[in-house]
C-alpha positions in Angstrom: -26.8 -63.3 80.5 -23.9 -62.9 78.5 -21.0 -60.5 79.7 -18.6 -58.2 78.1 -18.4 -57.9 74.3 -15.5 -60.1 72.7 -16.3 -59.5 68.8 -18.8 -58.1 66.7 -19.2 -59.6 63.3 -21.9 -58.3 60.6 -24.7 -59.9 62.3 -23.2 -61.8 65.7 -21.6 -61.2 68.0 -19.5 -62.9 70.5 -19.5 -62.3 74.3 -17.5 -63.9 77.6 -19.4 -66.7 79.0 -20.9 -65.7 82.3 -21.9 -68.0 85.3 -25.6 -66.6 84.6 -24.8 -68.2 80.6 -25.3 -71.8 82.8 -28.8 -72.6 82.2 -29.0 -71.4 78.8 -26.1 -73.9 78.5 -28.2 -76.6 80.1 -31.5 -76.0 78.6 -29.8 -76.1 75.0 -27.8 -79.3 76.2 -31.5 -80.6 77.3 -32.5 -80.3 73.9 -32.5 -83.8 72.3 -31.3 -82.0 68.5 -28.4 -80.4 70.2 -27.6 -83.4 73.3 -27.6 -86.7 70.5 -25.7 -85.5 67.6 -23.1 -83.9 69.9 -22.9 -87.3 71.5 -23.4 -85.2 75.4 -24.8 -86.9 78.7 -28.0 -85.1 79.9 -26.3 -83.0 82.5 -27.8 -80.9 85.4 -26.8 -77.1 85.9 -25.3 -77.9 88.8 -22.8 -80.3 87.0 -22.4 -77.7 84.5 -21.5 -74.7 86.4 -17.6 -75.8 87.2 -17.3 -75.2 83.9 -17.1 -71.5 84.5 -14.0 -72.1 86.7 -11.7 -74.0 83.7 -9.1 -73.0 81.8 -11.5 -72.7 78.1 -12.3 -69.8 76.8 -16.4 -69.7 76.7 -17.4 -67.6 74.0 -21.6 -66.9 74.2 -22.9 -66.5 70.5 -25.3 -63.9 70.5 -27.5 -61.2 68.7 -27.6 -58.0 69.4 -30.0 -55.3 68.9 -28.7 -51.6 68.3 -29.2 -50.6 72.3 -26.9 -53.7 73.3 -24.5 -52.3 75.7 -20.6 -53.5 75.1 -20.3 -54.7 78.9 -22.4 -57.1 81.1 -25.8 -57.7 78.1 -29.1 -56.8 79.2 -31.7 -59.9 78.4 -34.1 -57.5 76.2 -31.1 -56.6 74.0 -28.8 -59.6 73.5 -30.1 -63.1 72.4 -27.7 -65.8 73.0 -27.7 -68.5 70.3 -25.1 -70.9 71.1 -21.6 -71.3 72.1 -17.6 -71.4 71.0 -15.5 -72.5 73.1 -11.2 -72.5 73.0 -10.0 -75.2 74.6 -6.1 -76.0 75.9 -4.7 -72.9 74.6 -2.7 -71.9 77.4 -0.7 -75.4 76.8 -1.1 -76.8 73.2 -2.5 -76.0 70.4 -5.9 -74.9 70.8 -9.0 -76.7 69.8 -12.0 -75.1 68.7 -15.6 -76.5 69.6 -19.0 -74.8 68.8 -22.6 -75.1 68.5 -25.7 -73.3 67.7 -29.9 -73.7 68.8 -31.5 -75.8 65.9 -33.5 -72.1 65.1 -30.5 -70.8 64.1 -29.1 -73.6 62.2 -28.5 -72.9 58.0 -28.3 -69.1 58.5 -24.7 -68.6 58.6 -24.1 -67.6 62.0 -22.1 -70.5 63.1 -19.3 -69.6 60.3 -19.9 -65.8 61.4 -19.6 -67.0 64.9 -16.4 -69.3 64.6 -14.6 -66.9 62.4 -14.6 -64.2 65.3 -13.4 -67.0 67.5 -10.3 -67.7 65.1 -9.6 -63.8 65.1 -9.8 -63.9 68.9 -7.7 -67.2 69.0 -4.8 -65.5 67.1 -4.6 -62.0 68.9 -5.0 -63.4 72.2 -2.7 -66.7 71.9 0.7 -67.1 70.2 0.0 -70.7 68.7 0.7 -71.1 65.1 -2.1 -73.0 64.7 -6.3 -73.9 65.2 -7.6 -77.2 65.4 -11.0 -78.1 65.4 -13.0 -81.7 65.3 -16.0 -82.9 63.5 -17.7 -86.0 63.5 -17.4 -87.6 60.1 -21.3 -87.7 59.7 -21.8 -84.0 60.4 -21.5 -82.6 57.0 -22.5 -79.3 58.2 -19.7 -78.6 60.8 -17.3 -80.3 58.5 -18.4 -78.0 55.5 -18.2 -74.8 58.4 -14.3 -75.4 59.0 -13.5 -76.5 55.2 -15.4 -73.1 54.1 -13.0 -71.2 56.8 -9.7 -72.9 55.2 -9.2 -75.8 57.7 -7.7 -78.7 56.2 -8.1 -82.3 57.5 -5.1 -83.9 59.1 -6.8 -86.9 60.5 -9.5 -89.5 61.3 -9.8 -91.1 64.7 -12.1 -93.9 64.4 -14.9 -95.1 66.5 -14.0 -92.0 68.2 -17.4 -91.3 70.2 -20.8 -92.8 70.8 -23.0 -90.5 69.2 -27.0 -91.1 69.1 -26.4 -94.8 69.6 -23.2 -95.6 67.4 -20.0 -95.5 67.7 -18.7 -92.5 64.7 -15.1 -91.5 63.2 -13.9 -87.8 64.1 -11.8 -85.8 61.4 -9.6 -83.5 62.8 -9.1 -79.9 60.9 -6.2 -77.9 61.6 -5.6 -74.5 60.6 -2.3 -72.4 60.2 -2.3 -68.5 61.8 -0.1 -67.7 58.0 -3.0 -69.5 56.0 -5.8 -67.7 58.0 -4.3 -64.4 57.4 -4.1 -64.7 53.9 -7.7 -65.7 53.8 -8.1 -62.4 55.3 -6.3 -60.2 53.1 -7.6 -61.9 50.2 -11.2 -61.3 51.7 -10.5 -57.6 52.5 -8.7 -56.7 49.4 -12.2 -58.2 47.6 -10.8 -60.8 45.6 
């Protein structure tokens, strides 16, 4: 289950990624409307449990009931929905990826979710800057980061095999200055 609380938004929250979060990770990663449009191998839990020992930041999407407990979750209490993950941000700039069960896809929690994970990305890291990636035919992710102020700063093409062609990826980018803006703007209402 998931661990320790990272961020609560209005209706997610986020938690750390615990080495018990492995075969949720596999069974949603088993799932042929999550596996093919993110363009990822069928993978084991086995071959998926190193990733616990990397340098991303694993963030477990979740919802909580009112008795969840701000430590380690209890399974009748937390739900885990998906994941966010921050990659390479003890080196670069870092590079956010994310992803949500199809039962919780169109209900806003992914932009709920990925905004929490651009809060923690800025208190946490002293980049001046988010990136994220989206493949060119995913209107949905691509609409997520536009709607959070990401700009597009690029196309790689023919980036990835994805459900049996080759697609373009646009990468996003989004400055620390322009996010808090966004959030003064949103907290002063206008």
């Amino acid at each position: 289950m998931p661990g320790a609380l990272v961020a609560r938004g209005e209706r997610v929250t986020v938690r750390t990624f615990e080495t018990e979060d492995v075969p949720f990770l596999q069974r949603s990663h088993a799932n042929p409307e999550i596996r093919y449009p993110m363009g990822t191998p069928l993978k084991s839990q086995a071959e998926l449990e190193p990733w616990t020992d990397d340098e991303t930041d694993r963030l477990v999407v979740c919802l909580d009931d009112e008795d969840a407990h701000p430590g380690d979750a209890d399974a009748n209490h937390v739900t885990p929905l998906g994941v966010v993950a921050v990659e390479d941000a003890d080196w670069r700039r870092p590079e956010l990826t994310y992803w949500l069960v199809p039962e919780a896809h169109g209900e806003g929690y992914g932009k709920e979710a990925v905004s929490l994970a651009i809060d923690y990305v800025f208190r946490s890291y002293a980049h001046p800057a988010v990136g994220a990636c989206a493949y060119e035919s995913n209107d949905a992710s691509r609409g997520l980061l536009e709607s959070l102020g990401f700009d597009e700063e690029g196309r790689t093409r023919m980036a990835y095999f994805v459900d049996g062609e080759y697609v373009d990826t646009i990468q996003y980018g989004l400055l620390r200055r322009e996010w808090d803006e966004s959030r003064r703007r949103r907290d002063d209402g206008a």
